[in-house]
N, C-alpha and C positions, 0 to 999 in steps of 0.2 A: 393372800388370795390373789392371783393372778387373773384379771377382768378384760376379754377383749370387747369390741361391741362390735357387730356385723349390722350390716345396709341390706335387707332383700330387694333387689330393683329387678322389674320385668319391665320390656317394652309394650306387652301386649293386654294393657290394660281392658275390659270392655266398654266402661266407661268415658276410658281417657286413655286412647292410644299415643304409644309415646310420649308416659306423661314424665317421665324421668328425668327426657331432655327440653322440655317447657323452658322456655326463659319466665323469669320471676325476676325481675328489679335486676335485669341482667346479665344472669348468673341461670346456665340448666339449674331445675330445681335439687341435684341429686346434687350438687353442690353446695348448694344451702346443709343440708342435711348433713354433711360431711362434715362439712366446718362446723355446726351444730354438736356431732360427736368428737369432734377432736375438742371443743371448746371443754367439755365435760371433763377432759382430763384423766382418764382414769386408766389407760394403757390403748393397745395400739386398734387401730380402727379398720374395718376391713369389709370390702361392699361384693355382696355374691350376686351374682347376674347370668342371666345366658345370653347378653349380647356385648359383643364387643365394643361401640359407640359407648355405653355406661362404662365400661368396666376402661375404657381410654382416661372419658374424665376422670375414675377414680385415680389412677397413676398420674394423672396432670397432678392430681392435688395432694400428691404424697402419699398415700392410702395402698393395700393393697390388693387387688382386684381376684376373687374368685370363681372362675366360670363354673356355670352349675346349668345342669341339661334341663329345658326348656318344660319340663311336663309337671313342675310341683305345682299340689292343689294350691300352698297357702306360704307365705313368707317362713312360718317356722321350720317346714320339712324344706327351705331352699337353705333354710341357714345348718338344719343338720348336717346336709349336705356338704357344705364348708367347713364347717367348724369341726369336723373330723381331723384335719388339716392344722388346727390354730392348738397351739401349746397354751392352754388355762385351765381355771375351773370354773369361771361363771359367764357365758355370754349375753350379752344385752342387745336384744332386738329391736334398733331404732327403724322403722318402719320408712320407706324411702319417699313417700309422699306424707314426712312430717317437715317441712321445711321450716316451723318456727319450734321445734320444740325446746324446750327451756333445757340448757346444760344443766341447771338444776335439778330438773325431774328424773331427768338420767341419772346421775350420780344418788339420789333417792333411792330409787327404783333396786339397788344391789346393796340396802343395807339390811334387811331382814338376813343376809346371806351371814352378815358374821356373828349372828346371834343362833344363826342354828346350820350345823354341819352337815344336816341330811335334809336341808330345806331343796325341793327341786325346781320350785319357779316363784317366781313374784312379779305382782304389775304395780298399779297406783289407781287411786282413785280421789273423787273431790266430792262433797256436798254441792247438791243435786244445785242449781243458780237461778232458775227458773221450773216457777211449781207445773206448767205445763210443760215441760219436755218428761214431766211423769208418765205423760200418757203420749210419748213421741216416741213411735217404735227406729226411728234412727239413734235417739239416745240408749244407750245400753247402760241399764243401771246394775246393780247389785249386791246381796247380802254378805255380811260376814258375822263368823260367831267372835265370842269374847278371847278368842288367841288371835284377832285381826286375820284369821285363815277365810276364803270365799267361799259362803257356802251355795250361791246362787248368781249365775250372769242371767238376764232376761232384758227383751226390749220391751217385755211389758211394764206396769209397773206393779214394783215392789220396793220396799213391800205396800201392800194396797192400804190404802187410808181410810178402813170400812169403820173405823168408830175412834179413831185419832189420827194426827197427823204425825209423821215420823220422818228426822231429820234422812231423805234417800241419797243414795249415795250413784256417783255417775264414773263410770270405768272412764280410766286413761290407757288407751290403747298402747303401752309400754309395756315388754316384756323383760324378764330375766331369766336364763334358766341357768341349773348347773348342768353343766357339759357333759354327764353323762346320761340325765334325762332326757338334755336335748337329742343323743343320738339315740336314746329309745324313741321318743317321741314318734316318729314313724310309723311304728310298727304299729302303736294303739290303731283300734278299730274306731271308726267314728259310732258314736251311738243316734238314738231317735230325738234327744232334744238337741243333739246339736244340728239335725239335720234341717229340725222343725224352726229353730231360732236364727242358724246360720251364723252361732258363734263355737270357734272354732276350740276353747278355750272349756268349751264344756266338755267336752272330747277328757281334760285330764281329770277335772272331778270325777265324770262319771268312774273310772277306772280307778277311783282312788289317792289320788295326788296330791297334796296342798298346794295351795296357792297363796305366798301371804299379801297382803295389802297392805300399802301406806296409805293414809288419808292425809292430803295437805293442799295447797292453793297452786294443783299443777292444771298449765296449758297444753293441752294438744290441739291444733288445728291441722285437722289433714286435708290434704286435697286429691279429692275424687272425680271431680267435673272440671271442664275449664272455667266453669263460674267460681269454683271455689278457688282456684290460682287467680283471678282478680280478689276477691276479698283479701287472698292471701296477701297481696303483692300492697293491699290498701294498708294491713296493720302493717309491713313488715315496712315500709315508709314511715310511720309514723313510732315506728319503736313497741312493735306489737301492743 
């Protein structure tokens, strides 16, 4: 099974403009990230952008740089967009404001692929860490049934604790697809929870797709504001 992993980086964050090129402990943070998926090991690494400044650092760092036209809704229609391009069969969507993500979770993250041949995507998830982020609509938690497949993303919680408590589960924003659902991906229509939740990932349930999950002790800290690139830069000093 041939595995590339693509970078989606935009300049025009609304949160955090220009956050790609942020210094973090020295280093733009799309750098971090880079080394992050080359650390993973698992074939060759490739950052799709529509601005030239990202797609430079990537070529500094050995990487190879995909320009992609400036108007995708969401990192996964920017990675379709490239990975039309990359000779494999499963690409993994390292998100470009994950600067600390664990090579470990990456490499995770694409092994549902070799237990099933017509699997179309997989993420990760961890038991929930804190019983209030149950009811913290930034934590995105969610269900699976007994074949570890998702049957539910929600930033509410689930499932709700109205007469037990039940160990909940909190997504790790890590994607994988196989590369030819990735270049369907597109075409799906968004539905009304995804529009309602503003997860983009409901988008393949609804339409019928699996999704498998791993459940294990992964880190994702992303960064969305410049508050969160200082938190970021405090673990990444200290050995996350």
């Amino acid at each position: 099974m041939k595995i590339a992993i693509g970078i989606p980086a935009r300049m025009g964050s609304t949160r955090f403009p220009g956050k790609p090129l942020a210094l973090l402990a020295g280093k733009p943070m799309i750098q971090h990230v880079i080394e992050k998926a080359l650390a993973a090991d698992l074939g060759p690494v490739f950052v799709a952008t529509d601005d030239e400044r990202i797609a430079s650092i990537a070529r500094d760092c050995g990487v190879a740089a995909c320009m992609t036209t400036a108007d995708h809704p969401n990192g996964s229609n920017r990675l379709a967009e490239a990975g039309r391009y990359n000779a494999c069969d499963v690409v993994i969507n390292v998100q470009g404001d994950e600067p600390l993500i664990d090579p470990a979770a990456i490499r995770a993250v694409v092994e549902p692929f070799h237990d099933d041949a017509y699997l179309p995507m997989a993420t990760l998830a961890h038991p929930l860490r804190n019983e209030s982020d149950l009811f913290e609509p930034n934590v995105v938690k969610l269900v699976c049934n007994a074949n570890s497949r998702a049957m539910y993303f929600s930033r509410a919680a689930i499932p709700y604790p109205r007469s037990a408590s039940a160990t909940a589960l909190q997504h790790v924003g890590l994607y994988a697809y196989r590369k030819e659902f990735l270049l369907i991906y597109p075409s799906l229509t968004a539905c009304e929870s995804e529009k309602c939740e503003q997860l983009e990932q409901l988008r393949v349930l609804h339409h019928g797709y699996d999704i498998a999950v791993s459940i294990g002790d992964y880190h994702c800290i992303g960064v969305d504001t410049p508050e969160d690139l200082v938190k970021a830069e405090e673990l990444l000093l200290i050995g996350n």
